[in-house]
N, C-alpha and C positions, 0 to 999 in steps of 0.2 A: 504494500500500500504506500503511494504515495502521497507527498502533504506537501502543497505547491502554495507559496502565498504570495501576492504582493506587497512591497512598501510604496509608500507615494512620499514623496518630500513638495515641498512649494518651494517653490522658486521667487523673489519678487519680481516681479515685472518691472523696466525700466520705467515704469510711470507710478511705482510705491516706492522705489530705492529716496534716500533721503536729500542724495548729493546726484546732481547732474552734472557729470566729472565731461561728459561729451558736449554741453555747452560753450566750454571756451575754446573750443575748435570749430565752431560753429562761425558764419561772420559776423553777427553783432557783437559774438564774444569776443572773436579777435580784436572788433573795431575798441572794444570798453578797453580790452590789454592794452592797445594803443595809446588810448587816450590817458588812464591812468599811467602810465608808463613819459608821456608827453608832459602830461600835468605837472608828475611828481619830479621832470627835470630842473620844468622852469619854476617851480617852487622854491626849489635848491639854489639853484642858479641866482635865485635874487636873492632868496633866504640868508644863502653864506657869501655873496659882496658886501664890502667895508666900503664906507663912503658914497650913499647914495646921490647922486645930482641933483635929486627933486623925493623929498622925503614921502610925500602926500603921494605922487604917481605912483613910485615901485610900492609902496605901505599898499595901496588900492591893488595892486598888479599881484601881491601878497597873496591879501587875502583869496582873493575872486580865485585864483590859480586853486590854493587849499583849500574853499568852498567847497569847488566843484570835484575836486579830487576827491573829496570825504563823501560825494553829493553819489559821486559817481561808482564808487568803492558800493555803496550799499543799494545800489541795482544790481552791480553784477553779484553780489551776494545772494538777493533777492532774487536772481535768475540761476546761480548756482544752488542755490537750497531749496529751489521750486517754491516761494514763501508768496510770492504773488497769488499760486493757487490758493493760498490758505487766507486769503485777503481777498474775499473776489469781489467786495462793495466801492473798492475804487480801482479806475480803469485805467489801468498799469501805462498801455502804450500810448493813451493821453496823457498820463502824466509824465512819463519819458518825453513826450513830445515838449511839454513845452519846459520841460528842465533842458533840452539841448536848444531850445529855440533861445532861454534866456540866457545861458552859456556861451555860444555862439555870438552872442549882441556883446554880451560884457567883456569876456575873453577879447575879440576883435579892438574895442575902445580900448581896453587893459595893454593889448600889445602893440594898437597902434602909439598910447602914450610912451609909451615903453622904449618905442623904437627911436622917437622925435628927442625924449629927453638921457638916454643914455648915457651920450656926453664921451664917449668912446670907449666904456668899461667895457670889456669880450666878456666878461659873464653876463652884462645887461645885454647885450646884443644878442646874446645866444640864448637866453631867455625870452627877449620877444622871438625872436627865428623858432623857438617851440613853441610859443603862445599863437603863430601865425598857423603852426603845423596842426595845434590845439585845436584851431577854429575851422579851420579845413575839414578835420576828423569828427567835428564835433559836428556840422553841416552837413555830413552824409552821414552821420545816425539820426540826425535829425530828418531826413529823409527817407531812412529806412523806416523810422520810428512812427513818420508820419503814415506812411503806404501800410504799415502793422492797422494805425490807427483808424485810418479810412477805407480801409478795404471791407467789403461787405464780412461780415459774419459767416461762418457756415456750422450750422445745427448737425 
């Protein structure tokens, strides 16, 4: 006599795992690696120059850079931990939209000042030359962000 049985194990499906590790291989994920990686130059960059030219512009050029860096850190979190789903009474790719829409406007002023009062410091130079890179990058998530946004739904 034989005694034949099965076992069953579960598996989680890639839509109960906790971490969506395939996200930053994805393009929005690379575009956020970007930008965080952009941000966190010219933050530096201004951050650690001695003797600013114009206290008020780089202090502005500061901030808004570590703003959006910390602004920008906890989306891609929020898309790394799947946490948008677990939050679904506000609507994610509108609000991505206009966190790059207003990124993009202040960053642009931020490095356009940047560039004008430098005064010939290569770290302030290379700090707007990333806050320019910033805005570039930060314009096509905002356009990716927006086509998420407006695109019809599908049930």
């Amino acid at each position: 006599m034989s005694h034949t049985g099965t076992t069953s194990t579960t598996v989680p499906s890639s839509g109960d795992a906790l971490l969506n590790a395939g996200y930053t291989w994805t393009i929005p994920g690379l575009l956020k690696l970007g930008l965080q990686l952009a941000l966190l130059i010219t933050f530096l960059c201004v951050h650690c120059t001695y003797g600013w030219p114009s206290w008020y512009a780089f202090q502005f050029f500061e901030v808004v850079a570590l703003w959006f860096f910390v602004a920008l850190l906890i989306f891609f979190l929020m898309h790394l931990f799947r946490l948008q789903a677990r939050i679904p009474c506000i609507n994610w790719p509108l609000t991505e939209f206009f966190h790059y829409s207003v990124g993009t406007v202040l960053i642009f002023i931020a490095s356009i000042v940047a560039a004008v009062k430098a005064g010939g410091v290569s770290a302030l130079i290379v700090a707007s030359v990333f806050g320019f890179i910033t805005t570039f990058l930060m314009a096509v998530n905002m356009w990716t962000s927006h086509s998420a946004a407006c695109s019809p739904q599908v049930d």
